[in-house]
Structure formats: structure tokens, C-alpha cells
C-alpha positions as CSV (number, residue, x, y, z in Angstrom):
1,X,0.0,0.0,0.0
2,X,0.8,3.6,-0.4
3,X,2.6,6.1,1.8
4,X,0.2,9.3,1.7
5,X,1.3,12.6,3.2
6,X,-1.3,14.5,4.5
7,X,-0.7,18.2,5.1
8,X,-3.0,20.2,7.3
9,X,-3.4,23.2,10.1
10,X,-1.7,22.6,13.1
11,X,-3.9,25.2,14.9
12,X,-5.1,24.8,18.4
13,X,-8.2,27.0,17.9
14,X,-9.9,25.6,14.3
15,X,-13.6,25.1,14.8
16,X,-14.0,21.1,15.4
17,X,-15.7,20.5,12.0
18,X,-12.3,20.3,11.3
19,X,-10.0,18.6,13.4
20,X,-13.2,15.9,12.8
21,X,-12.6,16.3,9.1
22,X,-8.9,15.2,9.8
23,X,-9.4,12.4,12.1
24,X,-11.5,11.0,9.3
25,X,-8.8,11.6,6.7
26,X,-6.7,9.6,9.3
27,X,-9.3,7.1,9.6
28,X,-9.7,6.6,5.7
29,X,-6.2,6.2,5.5
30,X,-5.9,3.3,8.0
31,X,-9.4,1.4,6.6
32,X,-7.6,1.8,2.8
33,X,-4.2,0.1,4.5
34,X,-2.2,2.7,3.5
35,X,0.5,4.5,6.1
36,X,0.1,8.3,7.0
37,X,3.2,10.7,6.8
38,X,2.1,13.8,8.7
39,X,4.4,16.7,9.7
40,X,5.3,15.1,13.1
41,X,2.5,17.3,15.0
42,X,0.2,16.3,17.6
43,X,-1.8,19.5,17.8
44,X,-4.5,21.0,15.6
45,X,-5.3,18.9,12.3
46,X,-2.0,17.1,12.5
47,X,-2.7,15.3,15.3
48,X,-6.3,14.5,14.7
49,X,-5.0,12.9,11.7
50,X,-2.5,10.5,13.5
51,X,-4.8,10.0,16.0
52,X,-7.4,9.1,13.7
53,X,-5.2,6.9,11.4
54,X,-3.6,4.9,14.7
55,X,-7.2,4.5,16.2
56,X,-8.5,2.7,12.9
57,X,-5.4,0.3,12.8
58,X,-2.9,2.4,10.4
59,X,0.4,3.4,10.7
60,X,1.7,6.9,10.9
61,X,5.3,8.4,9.8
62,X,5.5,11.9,11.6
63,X,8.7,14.1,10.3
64,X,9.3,17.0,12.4
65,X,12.2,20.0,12.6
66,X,14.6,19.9,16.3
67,X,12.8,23.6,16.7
68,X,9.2,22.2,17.1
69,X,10.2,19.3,19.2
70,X,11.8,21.9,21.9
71,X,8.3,23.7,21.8
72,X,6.9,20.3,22.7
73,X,4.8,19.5,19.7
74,X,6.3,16.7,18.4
75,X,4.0,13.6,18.0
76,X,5.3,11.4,20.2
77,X,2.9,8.5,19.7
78,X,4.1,8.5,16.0
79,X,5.6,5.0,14.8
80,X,8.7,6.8,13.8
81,X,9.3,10.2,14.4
82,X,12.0,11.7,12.1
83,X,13.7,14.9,13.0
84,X,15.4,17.1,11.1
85,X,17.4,20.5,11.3
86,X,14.7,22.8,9.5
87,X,11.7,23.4,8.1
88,X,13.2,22.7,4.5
89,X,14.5,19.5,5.1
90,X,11.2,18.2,6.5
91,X,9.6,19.3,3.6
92,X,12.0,17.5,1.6
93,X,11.9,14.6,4.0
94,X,7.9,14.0,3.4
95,X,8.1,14.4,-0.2
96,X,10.9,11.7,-0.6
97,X,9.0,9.4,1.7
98,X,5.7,9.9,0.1
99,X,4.0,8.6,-2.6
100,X,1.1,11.0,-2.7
101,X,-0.3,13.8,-1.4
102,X,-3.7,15.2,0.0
103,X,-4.0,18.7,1.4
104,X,-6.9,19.6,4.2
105,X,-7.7,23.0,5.0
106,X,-4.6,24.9,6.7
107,X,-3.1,28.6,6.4
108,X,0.3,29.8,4.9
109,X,2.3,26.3,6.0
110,X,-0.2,24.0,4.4
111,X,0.2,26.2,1.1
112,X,3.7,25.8,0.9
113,X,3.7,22.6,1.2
114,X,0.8,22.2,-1.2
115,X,2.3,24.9,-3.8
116,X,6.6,22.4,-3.6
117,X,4.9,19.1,-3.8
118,X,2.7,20.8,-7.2
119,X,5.4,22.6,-8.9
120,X,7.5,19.9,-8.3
121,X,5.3,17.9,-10.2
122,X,4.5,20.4,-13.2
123,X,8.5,20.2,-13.3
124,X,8.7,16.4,-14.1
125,X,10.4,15.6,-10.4
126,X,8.2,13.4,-9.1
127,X,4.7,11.8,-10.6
128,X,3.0,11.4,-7.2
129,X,-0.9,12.2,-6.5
130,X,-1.3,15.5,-5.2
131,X,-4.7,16.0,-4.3
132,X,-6.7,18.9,-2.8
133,X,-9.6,18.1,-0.5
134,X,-12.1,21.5,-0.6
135,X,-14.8,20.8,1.5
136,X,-17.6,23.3,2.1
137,X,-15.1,25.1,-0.6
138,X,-12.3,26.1,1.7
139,X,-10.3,26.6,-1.3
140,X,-12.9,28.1,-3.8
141,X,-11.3,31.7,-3.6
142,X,-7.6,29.8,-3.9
143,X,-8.4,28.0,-6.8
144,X,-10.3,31.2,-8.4
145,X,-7.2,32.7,-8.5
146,X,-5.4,29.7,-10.0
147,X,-8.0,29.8,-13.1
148,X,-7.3,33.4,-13.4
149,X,-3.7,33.0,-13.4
150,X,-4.2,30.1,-16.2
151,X,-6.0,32.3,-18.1
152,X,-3.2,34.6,-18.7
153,X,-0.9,32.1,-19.0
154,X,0.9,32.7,-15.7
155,X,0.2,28.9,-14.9
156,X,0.3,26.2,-18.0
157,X,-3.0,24.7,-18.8
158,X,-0.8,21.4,-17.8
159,X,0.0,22.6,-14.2
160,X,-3.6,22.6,-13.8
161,X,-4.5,19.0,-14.7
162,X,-2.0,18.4,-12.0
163,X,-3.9,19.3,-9.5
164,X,-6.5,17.2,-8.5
165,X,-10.0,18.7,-6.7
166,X,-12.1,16.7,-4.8
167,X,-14.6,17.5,-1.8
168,X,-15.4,14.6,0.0
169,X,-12.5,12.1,1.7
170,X,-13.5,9.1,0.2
171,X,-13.1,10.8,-3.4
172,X,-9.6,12.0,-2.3
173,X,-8.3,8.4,-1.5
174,X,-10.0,7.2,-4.7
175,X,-8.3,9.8,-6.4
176,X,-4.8,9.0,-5.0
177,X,-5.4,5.0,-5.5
178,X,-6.4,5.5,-9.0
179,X,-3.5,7.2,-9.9
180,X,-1.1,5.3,-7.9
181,X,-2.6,1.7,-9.7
């Protein structure tokens, strides 16, 4: 089975509609057999995740920079916990040991990390799934602006088709198995 990275908020104060939105994510993840690799969190979205993905029977990968383990965030429950120096190198760290990608509602992080594992793919360095999950259209205004910017030929048509939009949690593991078969 695959290795799916999930990236999310890591919030302490989102509305529960969505740390419940993650713990099913997790929870899909564990029913499908796949492993979760998670930014090494236990708070907000990241940790209902791995919480929801180890309490349906899955595994869970957490990678984590030294600087968020000294503020005591690290997801300690995790089956392995990687540390790294930075911020960069985690990033790197959960694209290497990934072999797709779903992205939850989140702020700026969850955009970076949405915006290296897509551009990476428009430029032919990986082939992995990456899949945005836009429920109650979290991203509507997002991916407004993506159209836009397609339309003027800022983004290739290409880039686009990389991207793929679903709203529900079962549709974004469907997507990622269909791709990964």
C-alpha cells in the first residue's frame, strides 16, 4: 500500500468541524491500508490525523524539525518520528518518503507545502498524486485565482491537470489509489 502525506493546520483554535474532518482523513487512511506521513505534529489537524489513522489500525510516519520538538509539539505516539534541522528539510523529508499527497484545510504552511509538492510535479520531479480536499469550498477563492492565473498564461493549462479537486474524503483516496494503480 501507499505512503500518503497529509498536510494540514496545526492550529489549536480551528472550529471542530475540522480537526473531525482530519481524524476522518486519518481514519480513511488506516481502513484503505495505506501509512500516514504527517508533519510530526500532535496539535491542531495534524494530530487529529495521527490519532485518527492509529485508532482505525494504520500506521503513521510523523517528520518533524529539532525547533518544534523543543516547543513540545512533536507527535510522540508516532511509529517513527524523524527529526530534522529545519523546516526545508522536513519538507524534503515528506516528499521523498511519500507517494502522494492530500492537502486539508490549513493557512500559509499548508500552502507551501501544497504549492513544492505541485510545482514539483509540473516540473517532471516526481509523478506522485497530489490532491486537494475542498470541502464546504475552503479553497474556492484559492483556486479562483489559480483559473485566473491560467488564463493569462501565468500557470500552464498542464499545471492545472495536476492538481487534482475533490470535496469529500473518500473521493480523495479514490483519487490517489487511482493514480497510484
Amino acid at each position: 500500500m501507499a505512503a500518503i502525506c497529509v498536510f494540514c493546520a496545526s492550529s489549536r483554535r480551528l472550529e471542530q468541524r475540522w480537526l473531525d474532518l482530519a481524524t476522518e482523513t486519518g481514519g480513511e487512511i488506516a481502513r484503505r491500508g495505506h501509512t500516514l506521513v504527517s508533519g510530526g505534529g500532535c496539535v491542531g489537524m495534524m494530530g487529529a490525523v495521527a490519532d485518527g489513522t492509529r485508532a482505525a489500525g494504520g500506521k503513521t510516519l510523523g517528520i518533524i524539525p529539532q525547533a518544534l520538538v523543543d516547543l513540545e509539539v512533536a507527535d510522540r505516539h508516532a511509529d517513527e518520528l524523524v527529526i530534522t534541522e529545519g523546516m526545508a528539510s522536513r519538507k524534503t523529508a515528506m516528499i521523498d518518503k511519500s507517494d502522494a499527497f492530500i492537502t486539508l484545510p490549513g493557512g500559509l504552511g499548508t500552502l507551501d507545502e501544497l504549492f513544492e509538492v505541485w510545482t514539483t510535479a509540473t516540473l517532471g520531479m516526481h509523478r506522485k498524486p497530489v490532491v486537494l480536499l475542498d470541502v464546504d469550498g475552503f479553497y474556492r477563492g484559492l483556486r479562483d485565482w489559480l483559473d485566473g492565473l491560467a488564463g493569462t498564461a501565468f500557470v500552464r493549462s498542464g499545471a492545472m491537470d495536476l492538481l487534482i479537486v475533490v470535496d469529500s474524503v473518500p473521493a480523495a483516496l479514490d483519487a490517489v489509489e487511482k493514480r497510484l494503480e
